[in-house]
C-alpha positions as CSV (number, residue, x, y, z in Angstrom):
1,X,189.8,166.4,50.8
2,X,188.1,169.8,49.5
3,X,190.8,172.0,50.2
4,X,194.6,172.1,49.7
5,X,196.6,172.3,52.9
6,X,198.6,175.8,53.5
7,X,201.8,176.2,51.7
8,X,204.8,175.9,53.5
9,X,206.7,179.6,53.9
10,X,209.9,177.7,52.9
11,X,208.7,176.6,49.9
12,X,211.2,177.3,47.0
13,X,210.1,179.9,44.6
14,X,209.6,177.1,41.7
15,X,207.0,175.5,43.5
16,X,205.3,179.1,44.6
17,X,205.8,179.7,40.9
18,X,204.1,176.1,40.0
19,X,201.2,176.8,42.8
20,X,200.7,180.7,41.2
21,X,199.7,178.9,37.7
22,X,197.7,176.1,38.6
23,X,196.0,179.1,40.5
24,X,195.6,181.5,37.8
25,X,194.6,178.2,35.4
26,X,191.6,177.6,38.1
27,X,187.9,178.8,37.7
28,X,185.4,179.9,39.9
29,X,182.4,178.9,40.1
30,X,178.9,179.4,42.4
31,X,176.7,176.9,44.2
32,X,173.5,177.5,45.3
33,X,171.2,175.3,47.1
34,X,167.7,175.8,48.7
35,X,166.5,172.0,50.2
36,X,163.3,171.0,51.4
37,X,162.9,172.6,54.5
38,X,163.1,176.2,52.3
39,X,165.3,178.2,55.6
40,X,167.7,180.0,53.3
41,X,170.0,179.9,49.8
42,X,173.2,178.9,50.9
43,X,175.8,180.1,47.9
44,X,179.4,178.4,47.8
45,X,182.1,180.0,45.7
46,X,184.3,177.4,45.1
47,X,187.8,177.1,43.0
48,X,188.4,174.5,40.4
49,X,191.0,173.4,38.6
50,X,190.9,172.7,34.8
51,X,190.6,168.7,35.6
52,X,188.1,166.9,38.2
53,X,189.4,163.3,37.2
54,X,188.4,160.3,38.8
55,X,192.0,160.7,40.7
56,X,190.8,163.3,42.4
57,X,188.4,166.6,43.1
58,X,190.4,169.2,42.7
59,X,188.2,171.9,44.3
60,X,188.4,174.6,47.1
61,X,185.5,175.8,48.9
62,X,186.5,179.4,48.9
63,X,183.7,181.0,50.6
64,X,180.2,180.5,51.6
65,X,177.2,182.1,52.6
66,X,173.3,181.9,53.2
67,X,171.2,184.4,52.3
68,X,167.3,184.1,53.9
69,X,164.3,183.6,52.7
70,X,161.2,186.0,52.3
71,X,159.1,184.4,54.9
72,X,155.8,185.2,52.4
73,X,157.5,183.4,49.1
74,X,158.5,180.3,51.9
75,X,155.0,180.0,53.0
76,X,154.0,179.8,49.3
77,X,156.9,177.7,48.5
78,X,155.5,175.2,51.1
79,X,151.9,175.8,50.6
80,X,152.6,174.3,46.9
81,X,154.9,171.4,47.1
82,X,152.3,170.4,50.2
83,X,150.0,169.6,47.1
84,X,147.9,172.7,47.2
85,X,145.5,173.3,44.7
86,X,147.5,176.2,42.4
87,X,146.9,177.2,39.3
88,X,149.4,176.5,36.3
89,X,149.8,180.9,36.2
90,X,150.8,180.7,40.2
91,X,153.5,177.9,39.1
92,X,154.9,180.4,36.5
93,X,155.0,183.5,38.8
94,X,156.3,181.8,41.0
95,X,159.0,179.9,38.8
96,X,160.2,183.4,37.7
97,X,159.9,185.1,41.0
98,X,162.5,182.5,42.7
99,X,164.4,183.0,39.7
100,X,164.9,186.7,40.6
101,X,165.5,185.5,44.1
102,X,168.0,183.5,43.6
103,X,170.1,185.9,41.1
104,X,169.7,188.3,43.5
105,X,171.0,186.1,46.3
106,X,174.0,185.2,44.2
107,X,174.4,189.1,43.8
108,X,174.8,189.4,47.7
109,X,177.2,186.9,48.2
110,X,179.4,188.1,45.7
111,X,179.0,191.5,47.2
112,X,179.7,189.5,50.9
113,X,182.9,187.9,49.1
114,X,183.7,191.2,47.4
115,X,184.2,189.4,44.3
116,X,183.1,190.7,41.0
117,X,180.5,188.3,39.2
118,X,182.3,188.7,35.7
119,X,185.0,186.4,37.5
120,X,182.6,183.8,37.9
121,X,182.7,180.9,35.1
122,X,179.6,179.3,36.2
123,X,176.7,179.3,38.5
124,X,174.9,176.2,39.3
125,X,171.3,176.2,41.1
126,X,169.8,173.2,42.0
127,X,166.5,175.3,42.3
128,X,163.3,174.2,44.6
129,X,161.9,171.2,44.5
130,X,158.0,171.7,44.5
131,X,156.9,168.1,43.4
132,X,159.5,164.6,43.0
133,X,158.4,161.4,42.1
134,X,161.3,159.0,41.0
135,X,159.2,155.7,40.7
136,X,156.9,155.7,37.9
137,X,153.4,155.3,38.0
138,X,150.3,155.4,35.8
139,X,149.4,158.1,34.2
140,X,147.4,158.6,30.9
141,X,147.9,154.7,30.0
142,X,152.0,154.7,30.8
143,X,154.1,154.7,33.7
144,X,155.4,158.1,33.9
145,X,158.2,159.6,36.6
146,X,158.7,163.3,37.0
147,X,160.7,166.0,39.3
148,X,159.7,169.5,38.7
149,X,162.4,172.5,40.4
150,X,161.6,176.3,40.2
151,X,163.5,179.0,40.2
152,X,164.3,180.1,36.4
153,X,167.9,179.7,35.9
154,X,167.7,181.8,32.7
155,X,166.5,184.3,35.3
156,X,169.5,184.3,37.1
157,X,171.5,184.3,34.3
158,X,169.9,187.7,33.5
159,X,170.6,189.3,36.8
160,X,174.0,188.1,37.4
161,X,175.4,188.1,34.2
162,X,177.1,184.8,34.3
163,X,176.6,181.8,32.4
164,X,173.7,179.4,34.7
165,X,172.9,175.7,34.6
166,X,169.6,174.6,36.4
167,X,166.9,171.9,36.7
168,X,169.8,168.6,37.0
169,X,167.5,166.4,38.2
170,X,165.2,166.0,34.9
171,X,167.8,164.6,32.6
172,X,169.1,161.5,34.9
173,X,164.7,161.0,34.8
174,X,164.7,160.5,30.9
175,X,167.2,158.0,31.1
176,X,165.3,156.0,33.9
177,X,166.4,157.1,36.6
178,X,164.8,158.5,39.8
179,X,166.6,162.1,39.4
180,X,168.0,161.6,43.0
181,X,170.2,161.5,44.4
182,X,172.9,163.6,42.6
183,X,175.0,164.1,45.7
184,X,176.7,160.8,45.5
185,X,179.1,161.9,42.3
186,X,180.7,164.6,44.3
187,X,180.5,162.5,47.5
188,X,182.6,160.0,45.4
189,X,185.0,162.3,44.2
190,X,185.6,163.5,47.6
191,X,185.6,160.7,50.0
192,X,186.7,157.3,48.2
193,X,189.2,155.8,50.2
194,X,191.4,152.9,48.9
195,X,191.9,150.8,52.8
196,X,188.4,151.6,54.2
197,X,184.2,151.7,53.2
198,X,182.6,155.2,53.8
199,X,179.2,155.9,54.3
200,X,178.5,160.0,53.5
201,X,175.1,160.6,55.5
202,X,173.7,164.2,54.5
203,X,170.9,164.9,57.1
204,X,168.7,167.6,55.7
205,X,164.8,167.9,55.2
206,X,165.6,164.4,53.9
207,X,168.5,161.9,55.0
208,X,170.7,160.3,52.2
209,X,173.7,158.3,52.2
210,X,176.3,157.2,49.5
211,X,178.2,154.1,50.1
212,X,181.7,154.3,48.8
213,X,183.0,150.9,49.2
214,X,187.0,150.3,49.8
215,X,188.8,151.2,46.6
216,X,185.5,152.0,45.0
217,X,184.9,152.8,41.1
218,X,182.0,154.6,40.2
219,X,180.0,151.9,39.7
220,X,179.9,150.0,42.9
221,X,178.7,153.6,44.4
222,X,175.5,153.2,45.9
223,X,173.4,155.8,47.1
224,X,169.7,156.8,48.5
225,X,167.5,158.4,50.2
226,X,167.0,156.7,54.2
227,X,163.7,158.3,54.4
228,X,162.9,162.1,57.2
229,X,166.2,163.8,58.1
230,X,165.0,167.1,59.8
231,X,161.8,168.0,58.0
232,X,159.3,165.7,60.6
233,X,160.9,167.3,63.5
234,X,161.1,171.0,61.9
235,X,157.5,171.0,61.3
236,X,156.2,169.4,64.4
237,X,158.4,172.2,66.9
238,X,157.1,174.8,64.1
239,X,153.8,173.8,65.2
240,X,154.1,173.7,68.9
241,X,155.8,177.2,69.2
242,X,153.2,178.6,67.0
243,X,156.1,179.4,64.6
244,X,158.3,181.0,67.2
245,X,161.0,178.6,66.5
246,X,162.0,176.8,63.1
247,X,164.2,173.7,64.6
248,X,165.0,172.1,67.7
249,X,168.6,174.1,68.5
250,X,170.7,171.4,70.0
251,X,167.6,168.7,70.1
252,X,166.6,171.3,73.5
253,X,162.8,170.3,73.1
254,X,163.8,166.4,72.4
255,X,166.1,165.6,75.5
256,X,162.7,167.1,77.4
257,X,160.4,164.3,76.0
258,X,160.3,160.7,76.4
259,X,160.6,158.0,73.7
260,X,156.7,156.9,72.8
261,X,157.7,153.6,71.6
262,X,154.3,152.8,70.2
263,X,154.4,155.8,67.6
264,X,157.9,154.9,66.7
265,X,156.9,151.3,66.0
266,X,154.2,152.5,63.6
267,X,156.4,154.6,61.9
268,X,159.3,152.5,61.5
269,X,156.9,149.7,59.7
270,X,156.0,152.0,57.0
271,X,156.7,150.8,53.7
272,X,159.5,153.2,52.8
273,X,161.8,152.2,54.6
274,X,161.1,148.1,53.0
275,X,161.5,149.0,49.7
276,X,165.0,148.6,48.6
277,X,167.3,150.9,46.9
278,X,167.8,153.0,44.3
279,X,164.8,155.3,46.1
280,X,164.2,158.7,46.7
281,X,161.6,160.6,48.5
282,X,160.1,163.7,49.6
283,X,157.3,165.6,51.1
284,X,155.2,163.8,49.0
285,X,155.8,160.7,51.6
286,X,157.3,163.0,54.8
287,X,155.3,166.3,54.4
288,X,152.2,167.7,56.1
289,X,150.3,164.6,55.8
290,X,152.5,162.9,57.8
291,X,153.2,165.2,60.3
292,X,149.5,165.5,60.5
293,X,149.4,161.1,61.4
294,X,152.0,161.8,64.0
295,X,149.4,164.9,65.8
296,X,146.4,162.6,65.5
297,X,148.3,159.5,67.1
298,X,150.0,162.2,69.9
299,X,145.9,163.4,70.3
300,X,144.6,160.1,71.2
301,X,147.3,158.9,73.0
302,X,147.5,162.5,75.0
303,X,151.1,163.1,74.0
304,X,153.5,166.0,75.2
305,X,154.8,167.6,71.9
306,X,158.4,167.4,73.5
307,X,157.4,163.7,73.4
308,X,156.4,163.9,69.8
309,X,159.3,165.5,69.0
310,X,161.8,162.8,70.6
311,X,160.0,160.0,68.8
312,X,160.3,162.0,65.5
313,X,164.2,162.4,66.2
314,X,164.9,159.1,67.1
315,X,162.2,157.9,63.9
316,X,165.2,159.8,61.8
317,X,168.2,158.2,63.6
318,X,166.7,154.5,63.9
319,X,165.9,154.9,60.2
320,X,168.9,156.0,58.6
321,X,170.8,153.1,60.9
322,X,168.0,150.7,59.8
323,X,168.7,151.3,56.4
324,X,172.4,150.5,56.7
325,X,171.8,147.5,58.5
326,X,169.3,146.4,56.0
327,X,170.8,147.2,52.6
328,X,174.6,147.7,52.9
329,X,176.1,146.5,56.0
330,X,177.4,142.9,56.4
331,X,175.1,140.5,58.5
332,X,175.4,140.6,62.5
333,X,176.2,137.9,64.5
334,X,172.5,136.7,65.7
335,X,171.1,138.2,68.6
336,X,173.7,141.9,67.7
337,X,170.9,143.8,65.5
338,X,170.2,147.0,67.9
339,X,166.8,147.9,69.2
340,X,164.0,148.2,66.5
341,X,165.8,147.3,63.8
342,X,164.6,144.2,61.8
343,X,166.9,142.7,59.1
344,X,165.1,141.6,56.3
345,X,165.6,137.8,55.0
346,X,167.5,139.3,51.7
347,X,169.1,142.4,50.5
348,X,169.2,143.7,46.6
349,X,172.4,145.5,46.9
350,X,176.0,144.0,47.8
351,X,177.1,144.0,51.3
352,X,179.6,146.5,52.4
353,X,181.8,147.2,55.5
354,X,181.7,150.6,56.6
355,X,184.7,152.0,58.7
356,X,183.7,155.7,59.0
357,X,180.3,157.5,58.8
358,X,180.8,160.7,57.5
359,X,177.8,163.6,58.8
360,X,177.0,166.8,57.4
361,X,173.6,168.3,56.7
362,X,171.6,170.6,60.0
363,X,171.0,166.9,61.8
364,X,174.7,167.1,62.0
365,X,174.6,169.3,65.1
366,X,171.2,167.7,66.3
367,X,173.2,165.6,69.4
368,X,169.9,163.4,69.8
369,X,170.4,162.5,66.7
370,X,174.6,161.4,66.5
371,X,174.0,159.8,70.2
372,X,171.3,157.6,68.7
373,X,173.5,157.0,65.4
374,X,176.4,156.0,67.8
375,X,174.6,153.6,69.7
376,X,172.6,151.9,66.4
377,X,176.2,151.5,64.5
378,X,178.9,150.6,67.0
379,X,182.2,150.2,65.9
380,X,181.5,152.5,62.7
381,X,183.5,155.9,63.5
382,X,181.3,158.8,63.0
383,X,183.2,162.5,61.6
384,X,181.4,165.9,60.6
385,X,182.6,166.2,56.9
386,X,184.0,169.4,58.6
387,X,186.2,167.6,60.0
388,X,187.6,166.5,56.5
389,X,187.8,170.2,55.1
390,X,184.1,170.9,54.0
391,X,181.3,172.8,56.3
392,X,178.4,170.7,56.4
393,X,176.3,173.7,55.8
394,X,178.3,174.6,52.8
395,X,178.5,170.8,51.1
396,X,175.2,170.7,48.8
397,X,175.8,174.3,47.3
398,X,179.2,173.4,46.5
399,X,178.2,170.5,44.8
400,X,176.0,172.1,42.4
401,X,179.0,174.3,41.9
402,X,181.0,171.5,40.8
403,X,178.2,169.5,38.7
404,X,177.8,173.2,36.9
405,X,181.2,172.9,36.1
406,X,180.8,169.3,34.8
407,X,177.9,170.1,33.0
408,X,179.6,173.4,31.5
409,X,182.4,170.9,30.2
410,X,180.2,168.3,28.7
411,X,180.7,165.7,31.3
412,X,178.3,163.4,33.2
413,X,177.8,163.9,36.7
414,X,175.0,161.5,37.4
415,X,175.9,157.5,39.1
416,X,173.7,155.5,37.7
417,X,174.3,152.8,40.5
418,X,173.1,155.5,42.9
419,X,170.1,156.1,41.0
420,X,168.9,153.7,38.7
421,X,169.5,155.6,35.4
422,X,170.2,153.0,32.7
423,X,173.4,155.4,31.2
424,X,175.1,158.3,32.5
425,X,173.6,161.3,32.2
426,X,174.7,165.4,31.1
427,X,172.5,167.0,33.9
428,X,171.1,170.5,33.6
429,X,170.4,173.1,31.2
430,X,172.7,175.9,30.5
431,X,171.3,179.1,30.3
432,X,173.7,182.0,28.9
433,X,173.2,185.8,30.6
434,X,172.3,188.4,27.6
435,X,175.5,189.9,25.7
436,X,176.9,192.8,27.2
């Protein structure tokens, strides 16, 4: 759980006593995330206690907030990690600019939370991804991986005052690993259970799930990317209201369409979704290229873009449920595999029974989406993380919260079970705000 339950009024004054230390003994720290699909900085002020232990995460989401976007620097922000050709000067502007944005977003949430930013210990910033490739390939005669984030957190030091640590991914790279995901330490903190499996499905631009088998230790964690969560569908219902709307609000546009089950079976046979875990991916596989595939096949075929739409929703739902069934989940009886899903004649990772499935991320609220889930993983309970004490909104930024605070502390916060690193890993750099 993320946050204590209320104190009795009857407690005795020892234990208000007891509570008022372990309070004033607490930090605070700030979270701020911007994902793939660039909508907003969400910022989560969140309480810590001096310990996160592998007994427990003692943490409080205190507040939480999303500041928008300048639509001009999104457009950019997209333009670039689309693969646009950009000069290494428009990279550094740009690098510098979101630095300012995001120290200045930081600024307006404290100001929201009417909390001072010298109380702050830490401020962690994931940054924006602009260009992520975990699985090496050739490059000048080696095999090279590389993750690039903007958004200068020496910047944001420099604005807010407070002590900033940025750019996580690069460090879990160097020690072979794909840089992604990072979610999976906090989700393990969090969410281990010792009587049942949980799967923790984050549905944002991209979907990604952490297995957290019964009794789990950190290395029995698994954890990757399933492959689109939101970004298809955002940028196909972006394009067919002329930018008008952003997302499909309550999967409206979807539930008008109907399934185009030739599309979806060309989609669901791309090689993504074969290869096994630890992956990650990106709009270097899901981006505007893709999207782009789906608009010619819905051109020749003379497609309704609320049928487009469907198929892209469902494409998200099959694949997260396909990738359960094919890398985690214990084999069905024959003849029990639902729909499109194929199971594969092996598996690289353990087989794991899941009791709950745990949903946060905007696909969260995206009923196509959790009806689809429910009907590809029967008998697997499905809860909003929400429902367990933590906003789905709020859940990424007040992870990088709490992996600021590990780093801060000088404490890995990268699985390497989750993401193929050969060690554990002290992620991000720590940039200190000028003396006062």
């Amino acid at each position: 759980m993320t946050s204590a339950p209320s104190l009795p009024r009857a407690l005795s004054s020892r234990a208000r006593a007891a509570s008022t230390r372990a309070r004033a003994a607490s930090t605070l720290a700030l979270g701020l995330m911007s994902g793939t699909s660039v909508d907003g900085i969400d910022v989560a002020l969140v309480r810590i206690s001096p310990a996160i232990t592998e007994n427990a995460a003692h943490a409080r989401l205190e507040n939480f907030a999303t500041v928008p976007f300048p639509p001009a620097v999104r457009a950019e922000v997209l333009r670039i990690a689309e693969g646009a050709r950009v000069s290494p000067g428009e990279i550094s502007q740009l690098n510098f600019h979101l630095g300012q944005i995001f120290g200045q977003a930081a600024l307006r949430a404290c100001q929201k939370f009417r909390l001072s930013p010298r109380r702050l210990a830490v401020i962690g910033s994931h940054g924006q991804t602009i260009f992520h490739q975990g699985r090496p390939s050739p490059f000048f005669g080696q095999r090279v991986a590389s993750t690039l984030q903007i958004g200068e957190p020496a910047v944001i030091a420099a604005i807010t005052g407070v002590t900033t640590v940025g750019d996580f991914r690069p460090a879990d790279v160097a020690v072979g690993g794909q840089g992604a995901p990072l979610v999976p330490f906090v989700d393990y903190l969090l969410y281990r259970d010792a009587r049942r499996g949980r799967a923790v499905l984050n549905i944002g631009g991209i979907a990604n799930v952490t297995i957290i088998p019964k009794g789990a230790s950190p290395q029995s964690v698994i954890a990757f990317d399933t492959g689109p969560g939101n970004m298809v569908i955002d940028a196909l219902v972006r394009r067919f209201t002329s930018g008008r709307r952003t997302y499909d609000a309550e999967a409206q546009m979807a539930s008008r369409g109907q399934l185009l089950p030739g599309l979806l079976d060309d989609l669901l046979a791309e090689g993504y979704f074969r290869q096994p875990p630890p992956k990650s991916a990106g709009r270097e596989q899901y981006g505007k290229l893709y999207v782009e595939k789906i608009l010619a096949w819905g051109r020749r075929h003379r497609a309704r873009p609320e049928d487009l739409v469907r198929t892209a929703t469902v494409l998200t739902a099959l694949s997260i449920a396909d990738a359960l069934h094919r890398w985690v989940l214990p084999p069905q009886r024959k003849g029990s595999a639902p729909g499109r899903i194929k199971r594969p004649a092996f598996s690289h990772s353990p087989r794991t029974p899941i009791s709950q499935l745990l949903v946060s991320g905007g696909g969260a609220r995206n009923p196509l989406i959790l009806a689809q889930l429910s009907a590809a993983l029967g008998g697997i309970e499905a809860l909003t993380t929400e429902s367990l004490g933590l906003p789905g909104d709020a859940k990424e930024a007040f992870i990088f919260a709490l992996l600021a605070d590990q780093t801060l502390h000088g404490r890995p916060s990268n699985l390497p079970s989750a993401t193929g690193a050969r060690r554990p890993a002290l992620l991000g750099k720590i940039c200190y705000p000028p003396p006062r």
